[in-house]
N, C-alpha and C positions, 0 to 999 in steps of 0.2 A: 261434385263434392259439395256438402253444403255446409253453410259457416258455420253450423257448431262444430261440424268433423274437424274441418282448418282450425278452429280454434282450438279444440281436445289436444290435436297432432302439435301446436306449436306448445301448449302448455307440457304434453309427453318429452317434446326436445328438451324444453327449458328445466325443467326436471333431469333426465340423461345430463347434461353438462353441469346442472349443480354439482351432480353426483360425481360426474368424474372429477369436478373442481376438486370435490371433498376429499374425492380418493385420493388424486394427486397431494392436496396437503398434508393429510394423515401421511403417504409415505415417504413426504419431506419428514414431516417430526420427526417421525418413525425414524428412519435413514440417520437424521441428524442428533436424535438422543444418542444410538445406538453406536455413533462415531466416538461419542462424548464416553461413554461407557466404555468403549475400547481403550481410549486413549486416558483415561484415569486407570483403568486397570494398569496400561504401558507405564503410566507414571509409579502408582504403588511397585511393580516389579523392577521399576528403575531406584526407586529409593529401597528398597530393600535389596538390591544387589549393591548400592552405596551401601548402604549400611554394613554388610556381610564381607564388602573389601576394607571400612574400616577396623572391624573386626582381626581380619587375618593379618592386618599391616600391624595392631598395634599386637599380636602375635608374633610377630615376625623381630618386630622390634624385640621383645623381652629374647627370643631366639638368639637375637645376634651379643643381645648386651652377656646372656648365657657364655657365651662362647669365647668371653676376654674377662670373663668374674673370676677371681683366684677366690675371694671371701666367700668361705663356705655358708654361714650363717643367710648373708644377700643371697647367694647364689640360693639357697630354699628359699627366699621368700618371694625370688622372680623365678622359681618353677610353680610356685603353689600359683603365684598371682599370673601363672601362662593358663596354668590346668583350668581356673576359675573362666580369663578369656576365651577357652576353646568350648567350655560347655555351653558357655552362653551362646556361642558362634555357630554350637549346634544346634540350640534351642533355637536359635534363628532360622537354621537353614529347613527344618519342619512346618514352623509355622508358616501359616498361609499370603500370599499379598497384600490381599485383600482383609485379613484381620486387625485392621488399625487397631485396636488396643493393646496386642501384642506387641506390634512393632513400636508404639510410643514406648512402653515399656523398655523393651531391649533399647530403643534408642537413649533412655535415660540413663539404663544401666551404662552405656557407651560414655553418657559424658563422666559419669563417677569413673569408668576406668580411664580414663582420657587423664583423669586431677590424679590419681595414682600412679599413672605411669610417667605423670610429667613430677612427681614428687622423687620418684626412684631415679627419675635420670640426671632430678637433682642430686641425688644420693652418690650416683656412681661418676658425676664430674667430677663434685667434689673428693671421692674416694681417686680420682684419676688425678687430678691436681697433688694430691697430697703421695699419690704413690710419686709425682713426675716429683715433688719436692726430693721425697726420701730417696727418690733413683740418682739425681743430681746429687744429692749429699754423699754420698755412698760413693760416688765416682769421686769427689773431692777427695773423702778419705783415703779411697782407693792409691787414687795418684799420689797422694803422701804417705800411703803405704812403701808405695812400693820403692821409694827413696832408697831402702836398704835394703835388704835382703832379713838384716838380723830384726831389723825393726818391725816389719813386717811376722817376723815369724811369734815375738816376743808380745806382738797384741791380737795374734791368735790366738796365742795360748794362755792372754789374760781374758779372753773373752769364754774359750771353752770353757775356765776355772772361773768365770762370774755365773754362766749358764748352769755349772753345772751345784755352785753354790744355790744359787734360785730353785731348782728342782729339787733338791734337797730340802730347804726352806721351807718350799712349799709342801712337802710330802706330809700328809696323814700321819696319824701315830695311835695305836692304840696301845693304851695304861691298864691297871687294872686291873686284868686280865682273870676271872675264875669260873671256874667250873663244875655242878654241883650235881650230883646223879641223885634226882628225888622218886617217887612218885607223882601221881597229877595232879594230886595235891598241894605238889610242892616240898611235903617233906623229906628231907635228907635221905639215904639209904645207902646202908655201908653193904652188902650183900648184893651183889651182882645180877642174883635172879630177882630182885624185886624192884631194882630200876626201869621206871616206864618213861624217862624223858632225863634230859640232859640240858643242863639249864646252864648259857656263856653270858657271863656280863661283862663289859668292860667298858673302859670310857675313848671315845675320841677326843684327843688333847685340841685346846686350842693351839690355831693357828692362823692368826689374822694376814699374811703373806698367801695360805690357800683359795684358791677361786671357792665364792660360795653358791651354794646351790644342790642339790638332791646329788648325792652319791650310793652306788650301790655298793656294799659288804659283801663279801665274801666267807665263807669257811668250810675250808677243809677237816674234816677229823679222820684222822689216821687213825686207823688199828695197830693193834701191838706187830702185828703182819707184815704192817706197812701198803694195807690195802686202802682204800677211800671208803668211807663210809656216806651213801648218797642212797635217793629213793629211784634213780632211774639214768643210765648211763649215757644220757641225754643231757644231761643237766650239765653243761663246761662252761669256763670262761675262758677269755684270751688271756696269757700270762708268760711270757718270755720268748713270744712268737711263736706259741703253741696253744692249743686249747686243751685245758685239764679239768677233771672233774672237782666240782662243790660240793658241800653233804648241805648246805644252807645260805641262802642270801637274803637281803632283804636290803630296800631302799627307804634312805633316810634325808631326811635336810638339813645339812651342812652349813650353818652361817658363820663359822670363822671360832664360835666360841666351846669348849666344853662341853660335850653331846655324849648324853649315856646312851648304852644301846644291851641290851638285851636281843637275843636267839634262843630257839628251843629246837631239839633232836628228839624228834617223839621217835622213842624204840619200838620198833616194830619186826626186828630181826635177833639173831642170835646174838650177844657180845661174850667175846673170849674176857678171863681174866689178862693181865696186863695193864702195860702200861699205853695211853692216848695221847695222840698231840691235835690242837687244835692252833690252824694255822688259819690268820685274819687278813684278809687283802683287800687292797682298792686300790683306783685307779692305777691298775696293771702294777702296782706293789705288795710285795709283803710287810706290813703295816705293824705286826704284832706275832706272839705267839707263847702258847704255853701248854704243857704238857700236865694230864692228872693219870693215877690209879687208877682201876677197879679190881676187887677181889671178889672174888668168892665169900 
């Protein structure tokens, strides 16, 4: 063999082992990127299954606090504030691992509910302290109650006649009260076939003792038959543990003082001559009431 072939053949080796040198590094990197990559993924789906159990925990929480709430009002505003946690806990469980801008997101939304549900449980301590007061007071009475038999019985019965002073107090009143069978005009019409609407005004009295706030009216108008006059035998309200038919409602806001109101009865059916009553109600009372004519 002669020395350039020995020389070609050692440069051919030396060449072969770079190569494999390189190979072997490239599938170090290779190998070692690819660990790195696995194990950021392992971590994004480990922080997103945190995330998703603090999710259902502070779910869980609004659940239990649900479950000892007598206060209607709280008790809606820790379902609405559950319904909002479980959408977002689903909007979580769609999105991807690997979507970091998602998951910051949701994770922010998490701290905002985190400062809301720690403001509600300040909410319902202190609603627990003050029930634990009024349940201790209530038990003091109690046991001084029951000192007698007559004494006991004698501040029952001042308490039903303060209760039942206060709902009275507080009831609705309509004043007022008239009734005017025009056309759509508006003008008057004494002749029965030419009334196209029926026109109630009356006033709601003040009454600063009533809760204020949006109240719905009621009105029935009786025929001379003593049938209900209404556009559709669907249309009822609750009224002495029954549901009875309306011929008109309408919702108004109530602040305590003087509130005119006005109704209209667009006729759109036969009316007998006779006599009509229109009967006004609210909150599950009869409120008002007055009777008119129509002739022929």
């Amino acid at each position: 063999m002669s020395t350039e072939t020995r020389n070609n053949s050692k440069i051919l080796i030396a060449i072969i082992i770079i190569l494999i040198a390189g190979i072997g590094i490239a599938a170090y990197f290779i190998f070692n990127q690819r660990t790195q990559i696995e194990e950021l993924q392992e971590v994004s789906s480990l922080n997103k299954q945190q995330l998703e159990d603090e999710y259902e925990n502070i779910s869980m929480q609004y659940e239990g606090f649900k479950m000892n709430i007598k206060n209607d009002s709280l008790l809606l505003k820790l379902t609405n504030e559950q319904a909002k946690v479980q959408r977002l806990l689903d909007e979580l469980r769609t999105v991807k691992a690997e979507n970091k801008a998602e998951i910051n997101r949701l994770n922010q939304e998490l701290g905002t509910l985190r400062k809301i549900l720690k403001s509600y449980i300040t909410q319902i301590d202190s609603l627990n302290k003050a029930n634990e007061q009024l349940r201790k007071a209530n038990q003091e009475i109690t046991n001084k109650y029951q000192e007698t038999s007559r004494t006991l019985n004698e501040v029952t019965q001042e308490k039903a006649n303060l209760t039942e002073k206060v709902t009275r107090a507080a009831k609705l009143d309509a004043t007022g009260i008239s009734i005017q069978a025009t056309n759509k005009k508006g003008k008057v019409q004494k002749k029965i076939n030419k009334v196209e609407q029926l026109v109630l005004n009356f006033l709601i009295t003040k009454n600063i003792t009533a809760e204020p706030g949006e109240r719905t009216i009621y009105v029935r108008i009786m025929k001379p038959d003593n049938d209900v006059l209404t556009k559709n035998q669907a249309n009822v309200f609750p009224f002495e543990n029954k549901e009875i038919n309306y011929s008109m409602k309408k919702v108004i806001e109530y602040g305590g003082e003087e509130t005119p109101v006005t109704m209209y009865w667009i006729v759109e059916e036969f009316l007998m001559p006779g006599t009509y009553r229109a009967d006004i109600f609210a909150d599950g009372n009869r409120i008002g009431s007055r009777s008119f004519t129509l002739q022929n």
